[in-house]
N, C-alpha and C positions, 0 to 999 in steps of 0.2 A: 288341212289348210291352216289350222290354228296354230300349228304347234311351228309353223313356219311363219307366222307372224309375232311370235312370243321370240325365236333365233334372230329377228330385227331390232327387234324394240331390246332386246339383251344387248348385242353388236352396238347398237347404235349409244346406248348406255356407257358402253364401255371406252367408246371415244370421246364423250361428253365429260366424262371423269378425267381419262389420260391431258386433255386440251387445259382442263382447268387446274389440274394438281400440280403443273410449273416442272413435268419431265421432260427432261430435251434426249434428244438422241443422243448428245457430247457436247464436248467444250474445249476451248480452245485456249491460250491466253499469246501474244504477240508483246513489241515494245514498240513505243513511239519515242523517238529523236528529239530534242526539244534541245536548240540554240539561240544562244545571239553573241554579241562582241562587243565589247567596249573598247570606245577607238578616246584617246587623252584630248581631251577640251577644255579649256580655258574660255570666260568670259568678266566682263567686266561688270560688277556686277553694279557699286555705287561709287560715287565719287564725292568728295566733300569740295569746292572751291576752294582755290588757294587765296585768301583772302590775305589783303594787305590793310587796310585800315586808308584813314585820311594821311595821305600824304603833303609834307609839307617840304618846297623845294629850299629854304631856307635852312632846312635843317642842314647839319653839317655829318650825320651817321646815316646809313642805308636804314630801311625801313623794311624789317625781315614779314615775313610772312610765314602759311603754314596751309597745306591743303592735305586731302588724304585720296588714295584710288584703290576700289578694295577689288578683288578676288574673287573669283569661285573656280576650280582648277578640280579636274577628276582624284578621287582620293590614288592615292600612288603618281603623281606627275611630278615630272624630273624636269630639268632643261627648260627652267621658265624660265623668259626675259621680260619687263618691262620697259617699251621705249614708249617719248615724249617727243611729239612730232617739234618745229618752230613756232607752232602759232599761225593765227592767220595774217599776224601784220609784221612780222620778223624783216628784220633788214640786215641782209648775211646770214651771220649768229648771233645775232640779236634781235631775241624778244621784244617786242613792244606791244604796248597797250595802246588802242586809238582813244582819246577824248572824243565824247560823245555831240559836243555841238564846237570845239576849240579845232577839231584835225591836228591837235596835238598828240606826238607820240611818245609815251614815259616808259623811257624801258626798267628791262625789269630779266633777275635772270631764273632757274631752278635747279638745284643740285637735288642730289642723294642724299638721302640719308647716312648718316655715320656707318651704320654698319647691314648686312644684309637681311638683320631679319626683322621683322612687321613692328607697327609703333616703334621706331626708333628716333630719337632728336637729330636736330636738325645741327649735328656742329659737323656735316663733312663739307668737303667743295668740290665734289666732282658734278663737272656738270652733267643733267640727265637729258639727254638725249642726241642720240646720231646726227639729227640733221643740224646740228649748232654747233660744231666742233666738242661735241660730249662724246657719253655712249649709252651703252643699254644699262637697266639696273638689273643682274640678276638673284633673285632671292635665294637665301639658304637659309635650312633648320627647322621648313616650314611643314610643318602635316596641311596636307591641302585636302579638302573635302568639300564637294558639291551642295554637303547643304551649310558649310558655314565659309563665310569670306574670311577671307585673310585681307590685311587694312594695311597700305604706307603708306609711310608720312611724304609729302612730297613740300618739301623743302625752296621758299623762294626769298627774294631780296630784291628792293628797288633801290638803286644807288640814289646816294645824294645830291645835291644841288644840279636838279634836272631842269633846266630854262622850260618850264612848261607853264602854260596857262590854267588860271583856278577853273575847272570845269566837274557839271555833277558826277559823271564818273567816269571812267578808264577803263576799256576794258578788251580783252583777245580770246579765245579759246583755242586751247589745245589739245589736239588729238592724240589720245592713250592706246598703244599698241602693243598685246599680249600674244608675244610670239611661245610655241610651244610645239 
């Protein structure tokens, strides 16, 4: 009877070793698939006011201005366009500004920049945007990348001797639309 409890306690040793010294029966190895997709997105990322200064209707030369609307575009994007809706107070294709306590309206118009690519000055005259007898502004030469904007200039002018009343300010917004 001894010698048959000494063949247990051996057996049973000999599992308590095999469980803990990290032997496996086999091994295997597989792969796992790992996707996704990048689809071209533009957004807009800031905008500067196109700011005109104090207007005087007296004056006898237009009163130019200068705003900016920057970018963020997937790096590799083709086939931007930047349009510029009319404003919220346009009469036809003409922009205007409402005075704030006069319901006077000072127009006022914005073109493109001279040439297609980012800070560029403001000597072109196409007008920008579709809904005002313009068109779209499309940029070239631009490296676009999501983590840094791309900035233009957006280019405006208030004509002169506008019959408008002295009031504290003038003003419209306009909706920037990055088609892509």
């Amino acid at each position: 009877m001894k010698s048959f409890k000494l063949a247990s306690l051996v057996g049973s040793a000999m599992v308590a070793c095999s469980i803990g010294s990290g032997a496996w029966a086999g091994t295997n190895t597989g792969s796992l698939s790992v996707t996704s997709s990048v689809a071209q997105s533009c957004i807009v990322s800031t905008t500067l006011a196109l700011a005109f200064g104090p207007y005087d209707p007296t004056a006898a030369s237009a009163l130019p201005g200068t705003g900016s609307v920057s970018l963020k575009c997937t790096k590799g994007s083709s086939a931007i366009t930047i349009d510029l809706d009319a404003g919220g107070h346009a009469s036809g294709s003409q922009r205007r500004m409402l005075g704030g306590t006069s319901g006077d309206f000072l127009n006022y118009g914005i073109t493109q920049p001279a040439t297609t690519t980012p800070w560029t000055s403001c000597a072109g005259s196409t007008v920008w945007g579709s809904t005002v007898g313009g068109s779209v502004y499309t940029p070239s030469g631009v490296t676009w990348s999501a983590a840094a904007a791309q900035a233009f200039t957006v280019c405006g002018s208030v004509p002169a001797v506008q019959n408008v009343s002295a009031d504290g300010s003038y003003t419209d917004t306009v909706i920037v639309t990055v088609n892509f």
